[in-house]
Each structure stands twice: as structure tokens, then as C-alpha cells.
N, C-alpha and C positions, 0 to 999 in steps of 0.2 A: 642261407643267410636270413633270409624271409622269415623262414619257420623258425631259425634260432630267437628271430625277435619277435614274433609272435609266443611261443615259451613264457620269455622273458618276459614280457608283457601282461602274462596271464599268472606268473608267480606273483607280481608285483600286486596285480589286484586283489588276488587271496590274500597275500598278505599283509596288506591295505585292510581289508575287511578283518580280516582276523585277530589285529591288533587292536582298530579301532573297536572293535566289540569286545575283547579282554581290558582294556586300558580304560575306555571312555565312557563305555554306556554301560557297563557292569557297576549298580551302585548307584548310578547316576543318569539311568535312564529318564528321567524326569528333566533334563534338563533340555532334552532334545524331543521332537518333534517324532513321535513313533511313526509315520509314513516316511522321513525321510530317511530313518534308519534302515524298515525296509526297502525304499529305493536305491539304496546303499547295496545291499545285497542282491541285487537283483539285474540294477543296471550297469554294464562293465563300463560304456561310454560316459556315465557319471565319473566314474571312481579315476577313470584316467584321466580327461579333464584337471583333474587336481590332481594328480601325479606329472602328468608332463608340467603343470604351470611350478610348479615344486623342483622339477628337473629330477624325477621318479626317486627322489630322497624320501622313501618312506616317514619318518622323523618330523620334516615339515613337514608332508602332506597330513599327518594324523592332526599337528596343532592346525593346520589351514582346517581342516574337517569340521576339528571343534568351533573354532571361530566361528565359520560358514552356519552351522548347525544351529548352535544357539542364538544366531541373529535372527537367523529364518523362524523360530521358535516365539522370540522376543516379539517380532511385526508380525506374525502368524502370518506366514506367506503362504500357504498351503490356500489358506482360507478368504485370500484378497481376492475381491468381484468389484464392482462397479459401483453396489450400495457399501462397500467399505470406503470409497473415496468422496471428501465432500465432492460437490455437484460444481459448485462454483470453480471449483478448482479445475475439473475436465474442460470445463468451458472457455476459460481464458486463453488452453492451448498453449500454457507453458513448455509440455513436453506429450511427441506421439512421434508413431512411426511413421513413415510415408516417403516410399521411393526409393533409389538403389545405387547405388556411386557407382564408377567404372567396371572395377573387378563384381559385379551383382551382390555388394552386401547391403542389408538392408539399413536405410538411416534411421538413426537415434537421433530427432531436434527435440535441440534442449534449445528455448527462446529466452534467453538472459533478458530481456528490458519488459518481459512479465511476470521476473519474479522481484519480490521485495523482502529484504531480509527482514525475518519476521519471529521472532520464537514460539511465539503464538502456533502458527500454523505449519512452524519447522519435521515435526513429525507425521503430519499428514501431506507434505513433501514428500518426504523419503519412502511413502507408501507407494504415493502416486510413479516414483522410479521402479520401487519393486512390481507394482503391479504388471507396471509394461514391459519389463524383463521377463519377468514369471512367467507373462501372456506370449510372448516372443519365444522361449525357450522350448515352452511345450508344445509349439507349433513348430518350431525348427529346430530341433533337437542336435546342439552342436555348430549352430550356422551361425558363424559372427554378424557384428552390427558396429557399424562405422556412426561413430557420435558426431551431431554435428554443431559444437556450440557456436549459435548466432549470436556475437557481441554486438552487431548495429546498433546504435539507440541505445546503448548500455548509460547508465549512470551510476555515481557512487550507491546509491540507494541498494541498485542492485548488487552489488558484489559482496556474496557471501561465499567466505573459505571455508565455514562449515559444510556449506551442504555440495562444495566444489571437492571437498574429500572423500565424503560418503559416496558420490559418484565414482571417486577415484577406486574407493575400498569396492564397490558392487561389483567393477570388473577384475580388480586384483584378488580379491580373495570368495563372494559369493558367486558371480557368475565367471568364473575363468575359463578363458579361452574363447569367449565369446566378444571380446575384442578385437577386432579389425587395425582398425586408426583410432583420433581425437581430430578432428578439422575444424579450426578454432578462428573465426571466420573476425573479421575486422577487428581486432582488438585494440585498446584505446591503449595508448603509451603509458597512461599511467598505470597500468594491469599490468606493466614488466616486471615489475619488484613480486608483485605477486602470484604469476607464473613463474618466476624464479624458486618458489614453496612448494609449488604442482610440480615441478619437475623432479623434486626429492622425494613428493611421497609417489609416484611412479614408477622410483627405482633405475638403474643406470638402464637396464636392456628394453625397459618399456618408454624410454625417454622418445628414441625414437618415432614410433606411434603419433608423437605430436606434429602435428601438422596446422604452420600458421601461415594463414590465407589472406588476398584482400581479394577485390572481384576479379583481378585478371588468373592469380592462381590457384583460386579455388577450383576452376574446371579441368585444371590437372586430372580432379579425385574425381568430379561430379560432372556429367553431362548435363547440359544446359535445360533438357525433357525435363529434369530433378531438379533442379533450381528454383526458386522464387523472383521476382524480377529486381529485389534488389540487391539479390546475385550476381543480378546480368544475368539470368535463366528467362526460361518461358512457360513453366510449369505454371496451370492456370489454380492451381488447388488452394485452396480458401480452409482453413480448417475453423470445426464447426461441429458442435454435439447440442443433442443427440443426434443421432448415433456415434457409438467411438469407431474413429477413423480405420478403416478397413478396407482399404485399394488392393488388397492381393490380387484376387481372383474371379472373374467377370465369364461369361460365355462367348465364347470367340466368334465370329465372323459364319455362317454356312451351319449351320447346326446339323444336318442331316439331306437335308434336300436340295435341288438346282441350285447353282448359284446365280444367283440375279443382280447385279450391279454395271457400271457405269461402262466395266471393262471385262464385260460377261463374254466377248469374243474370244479374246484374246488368252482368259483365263482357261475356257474349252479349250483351247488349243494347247492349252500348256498341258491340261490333266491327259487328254487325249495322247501328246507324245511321251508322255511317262507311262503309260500302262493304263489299254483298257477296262481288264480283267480288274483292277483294285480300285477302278476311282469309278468307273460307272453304274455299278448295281447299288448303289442307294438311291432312294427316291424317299419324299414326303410321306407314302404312305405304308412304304417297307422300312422298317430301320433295320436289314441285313445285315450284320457284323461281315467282315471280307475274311472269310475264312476259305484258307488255301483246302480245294478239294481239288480229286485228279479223277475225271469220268472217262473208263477205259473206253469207253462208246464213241468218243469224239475222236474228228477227221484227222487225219494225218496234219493237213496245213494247220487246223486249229491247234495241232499239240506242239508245230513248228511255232506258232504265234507266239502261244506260254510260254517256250523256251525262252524266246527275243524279252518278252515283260518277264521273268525271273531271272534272266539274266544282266537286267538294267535296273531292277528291283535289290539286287545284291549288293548293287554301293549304295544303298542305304543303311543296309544290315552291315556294313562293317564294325561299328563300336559291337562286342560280344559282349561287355559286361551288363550283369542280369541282377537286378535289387527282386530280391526274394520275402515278398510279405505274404501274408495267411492265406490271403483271395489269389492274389494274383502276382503272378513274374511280371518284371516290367523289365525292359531293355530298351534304352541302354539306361543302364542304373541310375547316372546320376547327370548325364548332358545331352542335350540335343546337339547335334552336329551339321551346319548349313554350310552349303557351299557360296561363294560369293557369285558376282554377275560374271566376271572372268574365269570361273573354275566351270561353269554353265548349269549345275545341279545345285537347285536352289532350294530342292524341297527334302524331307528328314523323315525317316518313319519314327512312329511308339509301336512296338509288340508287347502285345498282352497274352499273358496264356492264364487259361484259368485251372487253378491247382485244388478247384474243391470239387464236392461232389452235384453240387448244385449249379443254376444258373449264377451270374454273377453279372449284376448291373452295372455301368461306369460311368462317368462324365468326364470331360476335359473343360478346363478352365484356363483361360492363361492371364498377365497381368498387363496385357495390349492387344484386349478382343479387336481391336479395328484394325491391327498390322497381319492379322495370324486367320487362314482358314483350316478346319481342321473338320476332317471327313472319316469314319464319324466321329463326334463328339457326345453322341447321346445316344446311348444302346446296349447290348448285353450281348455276355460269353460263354455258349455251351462249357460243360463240365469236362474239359482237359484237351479244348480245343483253344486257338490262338485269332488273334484279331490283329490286324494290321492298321495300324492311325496313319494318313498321310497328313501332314504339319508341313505347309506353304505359305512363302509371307505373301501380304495381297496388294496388290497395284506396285509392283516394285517399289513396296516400303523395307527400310533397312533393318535388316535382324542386329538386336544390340542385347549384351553381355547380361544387361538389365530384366533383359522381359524372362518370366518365367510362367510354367505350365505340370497344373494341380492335375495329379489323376485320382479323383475315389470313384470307392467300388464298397458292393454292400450285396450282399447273398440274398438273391429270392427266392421265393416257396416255391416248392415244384410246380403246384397250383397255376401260380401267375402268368399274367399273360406278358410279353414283351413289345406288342405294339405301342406308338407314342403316349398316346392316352395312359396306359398299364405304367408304362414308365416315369409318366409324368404324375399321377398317386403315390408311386410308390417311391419316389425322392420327397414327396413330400410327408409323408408316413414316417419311413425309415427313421430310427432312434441315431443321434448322432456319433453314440458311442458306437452302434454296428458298421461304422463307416469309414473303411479301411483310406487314407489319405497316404501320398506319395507325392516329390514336389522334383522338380527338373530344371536346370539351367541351360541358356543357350548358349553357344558358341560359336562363331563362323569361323568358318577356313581357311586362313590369311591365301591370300595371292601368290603362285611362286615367281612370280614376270620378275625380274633380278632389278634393281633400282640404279644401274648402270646405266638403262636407256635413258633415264630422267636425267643424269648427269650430263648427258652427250649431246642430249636434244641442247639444254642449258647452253655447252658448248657452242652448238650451231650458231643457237642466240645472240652470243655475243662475239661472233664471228666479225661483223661489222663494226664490229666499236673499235676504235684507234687505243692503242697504248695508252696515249696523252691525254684521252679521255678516264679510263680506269684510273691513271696514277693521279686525278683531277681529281676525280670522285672520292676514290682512297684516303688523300688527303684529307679533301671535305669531314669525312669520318670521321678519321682520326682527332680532328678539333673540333670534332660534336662530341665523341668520346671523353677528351678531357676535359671537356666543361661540364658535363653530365658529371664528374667523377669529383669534381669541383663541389660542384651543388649538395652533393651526395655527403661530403665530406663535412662541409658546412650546416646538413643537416643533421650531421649525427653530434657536433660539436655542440651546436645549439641544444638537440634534446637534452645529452650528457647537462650543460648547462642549467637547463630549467629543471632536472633529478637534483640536481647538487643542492640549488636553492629551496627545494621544497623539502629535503631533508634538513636543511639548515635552521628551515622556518617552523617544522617538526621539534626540533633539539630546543630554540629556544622557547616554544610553547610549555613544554615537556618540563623543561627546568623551569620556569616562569611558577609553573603552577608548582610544584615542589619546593621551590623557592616559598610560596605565599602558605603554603597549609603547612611547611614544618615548624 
């Protein structure tokens, strides 16, 4: 079944490319951007991209292509940097990346009440959107982003339906599939009518996706870490250029040598019961990758030891799946797997193997160096040998969906040395283009305890309370309920109200002045 839809999958993209090149750019190759026809050909995860968002109707996807194509041509997207955007513009912090909703997608804020409808500077708007997509894409290739428009503090001023479509059309037809949600955060009642517009150019299957928040619902989508405080979050982050906002990826926690903090006891004790053999031979002045060797020389009891640590070392290795780039295998391909406090295995291996014929340098980076120690994080991989990373969270901080972890890796001369020093030249030498990048998500391992005992305990609880008491409270409820439902009803009669009158006062403006000029 697999293989049938893979087939089918790979007709569709040939024949995706092969139409669009008969049809589209025969003749008319000017009209489009020659690098993106070649990444047309080249990249299969483009070309489907727009065939699933098409619902693999070749037909659509060729006119979506064209669209896509000669926009990207029009803004010269290929070509957007930093000096294509005025300066003033990055700095107000209209819109940038920063942070991760529940499911780990990355946010898109768009801050409505810093932009001001403007024609003037309406086009170097919609640059300023492409940019950060463009910049986004070709760093996550395929990985949605969850938009988060902040309406607080909105005024008429701001509310522009132009450039609220543009953003519409970026994820419908330029960058598709790289929409997650819309979390459309306090919006002013009078913006109904006019979401009511959004919701048609979205289309009925992408209606969904909208998601309208005030601060108690907004935490649904977004942990309170990612928030701003008039979220009701506690995210301290201030935005602020230069530099352009870049929170990804920082150096975690232990870089290579002892660990030395407040709960250095306890942390030995923890490395120590998980396997000597893997977490003790790095020091400050050896970066030794922990490459599994077997020295037939060693005692009997020692070989009984390595059994016990590869044996307890194996429920780490469970996820098999292996992302296969140039330098290096990485397992598990695409998540890190943590056990919770209850399941007792808190810590997650990375396996690196190196698939070239050279050494191959690495770093690990994640995006909450103060929760994550990772041993090592800074070192190099014999030529078709394997390194094992141990990833542990530190001071029993909580692993969340959010945090993620950068592996690059870049080939050294035979020449080079590997010590800190050597390593530390040679990341900063290293041309960015030699530097193979791979990115990871975490995930913990729900609990299996059955949510039965939570019930019974409950039970227990209210083991002493009288009938006469529940049916007391019950009631209580009941006529806090229909006064709430009161209120509720009354509020929505009043809104309806004040929409009627403001259209009414619309109609006679409308006619007034039609009235006067005919």
C-alpha cells in the first residue's frame, strides 16, 4: 500500500514538472525566476507541497505554480536580505519569528497596532512578510508556522484588508503547507464584519485554522514560556534590531567537561546510574567522542559490566528511524524521545555515524541551553565510526514539545587537529555553506498510571459530604448557570444592537452624500 502511494506520488511529480515546463515556461520563460524553475526540478518536497495543497489535481497545481512563480519574480524573493528592507521597518517589530505553540510550531507575530494603513509603504510591507517566510522556509524546509495575530491596542487606523489578504494568499498559494493555525488574539467586535471577508478568502477547509483567542484561550495553542505578559504569558523577550531576532539555537548546558552546578551531587549520581562506559570519559582536556569499542583483552567482570550498560543503553536506541545527510546519519531522524519522572528514564540518546571519508566535526545546540545537558556537544567523528550524544534535562526541569536541538557537522582536513582549541578555529573558519545542519523535536512519553485512581481518590474525598450538602451546592450552580446565561444572552443582544445602528448610520451617511453630489 506504502509503495503503491509512493509510485503514485512520484508520477504526479513528473508530471507536475513536465507539464509545467511544456505549458508554462516554454516561450515564457522570462516570466519566472530561472532558480526557481530549477528548484522546480530538482526539489520533490517543493513540487508536492503544491500538489497536496491542490489535492494532487495536477491542473490546479500548474495555475497555483504559475501564480506562486511570477509573484516570487515580481518581489524578487530569491534576492530579499536585510538591506532590501527599509531599516525603520525591522525596528518597530511589526512582524518576526520568536517561540513555539504547543504542537513545536514556530510563531509568526504579526503586531497589528504597529502597522498603519499606509500605500506609501504598502509594498515594502509585503516584502518585509516575504522575507521572513523565505528566511523561515529555507531553514525549515516544510515545517509549518502557527501566525499569531496580536489585535490588543488595535485601532481603526490599523486595519488593513489589503495587506490582511496578502498574508492570506502567502500561505494559500506562495508558501503552502506551511500553515499550521491563525491565533487571532483579542479582536475588537467591530473586526466581525470584517473577518467575516477572511473567512471567504481562506476557503471552507482552511476556515478551520482560525482560531479566536482572548487571554484565557489563547493558552490552549501557546504555553505561557511563549507568551508576552499581556497574554497572561511570562516570556521576558523584548524585540529589538539590530540584530534580526534569532532565538533558535544557543549551546546548552556542560559543553564537554565536569559538570559543576548547584546540583553537581546529584547529577553524578544520575550519569553514574545510567552507564559508566558512555558518560565518564570526557574531560576538558580530551573531547573523546564515545565510540562503542570492544578490547578482547578486558576481564571477564568488565565484559559482564558492558553487558549491564548496553543493555540499559538499548532503551534509548529504541526510535530506529535514521535521517540520512551527506556527513552524517543521525537517529532518531526526526524526535527526541524522554521518558517522564514516572516512567524513571529521563535521559535520550543522538547517534551520529559518520558516512564520509574524513573526520567530521559537530556541535549540538538546542533552543533552552539552561534546561538540556548534552555530553558531548562539541567534538568530532572518525571516518565510519558512530558517537553517541546523552541529552538530559537539568535540575528536574520539564521537557516541552517546544524545545528543539540543531545538529551541524562540517568535514575537516586530514591535517587538523581535534582538540578544543583546533575545534574551536575551525567553527569559526568553516564557510557556512560546508555546514551540514539537521534540527530535532522533543517529545516526552505520556504516563501509562490509568486516570481511574484520580477518580476514586476524588471519591474518597467526598466520601464525608452529606447528600443535602451536594444537592445544596448543585443547586447553587445551577442558578449561577442561568444568570451567567442571562448575561451572556444580553450581551450578545446588545452587541447585535450596536452592529444594527452602526450600519444604519453607515446607510444614511452613504445616501446623505449621494444625495448632495448627484
Amino acid at each position: 500500500m506504502a509503495e503503491n502511494h509512493a509510485q503514485n506520488k512520484a508520477k504526479l511529480i513528473s508530471e507536475t514538472r513536465r507539464r509545467f515546463e511544456a505549458e508554462y515556461v516554454t516561450d515564457k520563460s522570462d516570466k519566472y525566476d530561472a532558480r526557481d524553475v530549477e528548484r522546480l526540478q530538482q526539489d520533490d518536497n517543493w513540487v508536492e507541497s503544491y500538489l497536496s495543497w491542490r489535492h494532487n489535481i495536477v491542473d490546479e497545481t500548474l495555475k497555483m505554480l504559475d501564480e506562486s512563480f511570477q509573484w516570487r519574480k515580481e518581489i524578487s524573493v530569491n534576492d530579499l536580505n536585510e538591506s532590501s528592507i527599509p531599516r525603520w521597518l525591522l525596528e518597530i517589530g511589526v512582524i518576526y519569528l520568536h517561540g513555539y505553540d504547543k504542537e513545536g510550531n514556530k510563531l509568526f507575530w504579526i503586531r497589528v497596532k504597529y502597522h498603519i494603513k499606509d500605500q506609501k509603504t504598502i509594498s515594502d510591507k509585503k516584502k518585509l512578510i516575504a522575507f521572513w517566510l523565505e528566511r523561515y522556509a529555507k531553514r525549515e524546509n516544510g515545517k509549518p508556522v502557527t501566525v499569531m495575530f496580536d489585535l490588543s491596542e488595535t485601532g481603526i487606523n490599523s486595519i488593513d484588508m489589503d495587506f490582511v489578504r496578502f498574508i492570506i494568499n502567502c500561505f494559500k498559494v506562495y508558501y503552502p503547507k506551511y500553515l499550521s493555525k491563525i491565533v487571532i488574539f483579542d479582536m475588537p467586535w467591530l473586526m466581525n464584519a470584517a473577518f467575516k471577508i477572511v473567512k471567504t478568502w481562506l476557503g471552507p477547509e482552511a476556515v478551520s485554522l482560525l482560531k479566536f483567542t482572548s487571554k484565557n484561550e489563547v493558552q490552549d495553542y501557546v504555553s505561557v514560556e511563549y507568551l508576552p505578559p499581556h497574554m497572561g504569558g511570562t516570556d521576558p523577550f523584548k524585540y529589538s534590531y539590530p540584530p534580526l531576532v534569532d532565538d533558535d539555537f544557543q549551546t546548552p548546558l556542560c559543553e564537554n567537561g565536569p559538570i559543576t552546578s548547584e546540583d553537581e551531587t546529584s547529577s553524578k549520581e544520575d550519569i553514574e546510574s545510567d552507564g559508566k562506559e558512555t558518560l565518564e570519559t570526557i574531560s576538558n582536556e580530551e573531547q573523546t567522542p564515545l565510540v562503542k569499542k570492544i578490547n578482547p583483552t578486558e576481564s571477564t567482570s568488565k565484559a559482564e559490566e558492558n553487558e549491564k550498560v548496553d543493555s540499559k543503553m538499548k532503551a534509548f536506541k529504541k526510535p530506529l528511524s535514521v535521517f540520512k545527510g551527506p556527513l552524517l546519519h543521525i537517529s532518531p531522524a526526526e524526535e527526541l524521545y524522554f521518558g517522564n519522572t514516572e516512567s524513571g528514564e529521563k535521559k535520550t540518546l543522538i547517534v551520529l555515524t559518520n558516512v564520509t571519508k574524513n573526520i567530521v566535526a559537530f556541535k549540538v545546540r538546542t533552543t533552552a541551553p539552561e534546561k538540556y545537558r548534552v555530553k558531548p556537544s562539541n567534538s568530532s567523528c572518525d571516518p565510519g565510526a558512530s558517537v553517541d550524544i546523552v541529552v538530559s534535562p537539568h535540575g528536574g526541569l520539564t521537557v516541552s514539545a517546544q524545545d528543539r536541538f540543531l545538529i551541524m557537522a562540517a568535514e575537516m582536513e586530514q591535517s587538523s587537529g581535534t582538540g578544543p582549541a583546533e575545534l574551536t578555529q575551525f567553527w569559526k573558519e568553516v564557510p557556512r555553506n560546508k555546514v551540514m545542519e539537521h534540527r530535532l523535536r522533543c517529545h516526552t512519553v505520556e504516563s501509562s498510571k490509568p486516570n481511574t485512581l484520580t477518580l476514586k481518590d476524588n471519591a474518597f474525598n467526598m466520601s464525608d459530604k452529606t447528600s443535602e450538602d451536594i444537592c445544596l451546592q448543585l443547586s447553587h450552580l445551577l442558578e449561577s448557570n442561568r444568570k451567567l446565561e442571562d448575561q451572556v444572552q444580553r450581551c450578545i443582544w446588545f452587541q447585535q444592537l450596536l452592529l444594527s445602528l452602526t450600519m444604519l448610520l453607515l446607510a444614511f451617511v452613504t445616501s446623505f452624500f449621494y444625495l448632495l453630489y448627484s
